[in-house]
N, C-alpha and C positions, 0 to 999 in steps of 0.2 A: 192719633186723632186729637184734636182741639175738644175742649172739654164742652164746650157749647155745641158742637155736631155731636158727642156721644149724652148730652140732655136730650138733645131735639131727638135722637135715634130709641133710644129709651123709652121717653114722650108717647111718639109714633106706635111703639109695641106694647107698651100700656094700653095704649086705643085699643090696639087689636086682641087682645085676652078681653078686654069688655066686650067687644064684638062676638064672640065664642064663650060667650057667657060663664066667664073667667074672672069676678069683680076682685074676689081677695087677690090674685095672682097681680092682675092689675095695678091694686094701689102697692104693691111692693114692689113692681118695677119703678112707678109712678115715685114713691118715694127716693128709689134710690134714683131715679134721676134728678128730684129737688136736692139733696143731696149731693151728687155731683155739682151740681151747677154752680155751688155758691150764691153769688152775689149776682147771678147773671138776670138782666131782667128786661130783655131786649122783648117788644111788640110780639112778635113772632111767639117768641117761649111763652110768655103769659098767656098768652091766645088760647096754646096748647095746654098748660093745667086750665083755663077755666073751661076750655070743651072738654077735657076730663073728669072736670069737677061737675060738671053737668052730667057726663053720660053714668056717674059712678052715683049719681044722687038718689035714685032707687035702691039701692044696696047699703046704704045707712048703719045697717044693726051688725052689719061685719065688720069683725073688727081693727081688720088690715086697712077696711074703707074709710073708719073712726079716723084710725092712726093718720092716713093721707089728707083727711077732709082737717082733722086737728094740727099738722103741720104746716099748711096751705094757709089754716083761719092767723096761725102766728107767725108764718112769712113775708104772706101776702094778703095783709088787710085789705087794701081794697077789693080784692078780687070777691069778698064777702060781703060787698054789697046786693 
């Protein structure tokens, strides 16, 4: 698989542990799909950490959610506005 379909797939199942009120589980998939990706930073991907990064932003004081929200603030600056 192309490393940009196994981010976006990642992405996608991160969502779904937030949905199942799963936030830690979440951002360590979430991470390890930033992680994969590299340097990947097509419309599409970004879209998907910053609805992440929304759905995860009630869950703050966990630390896995730190970890994801603190990788995201040094990856992807803008997305921190």
């Amino acid at each position: 698989m192309y490393v940009r379909t196994l981010a976006f797939d990642r992405l996608v199942h991160a969502a779904t542990y937030v949905h199942v009120n799963e936030p830690a589980q979440a951002a360590t998939v979430a991470v390890e799909a930033i992680q994969l990706a590299g340097s990947l930073k097509s419309e599409r991907y970004l879209r998907y950490i910053r609805d992440l990064k929304a759905d995860l932003a009630a869950f703050k004081g966990d630390s896995e959610v730190k970890d994801f929200h603190d990788l995201v603030a040094d990856k992807y600056p803008s997305l921190n506005s």
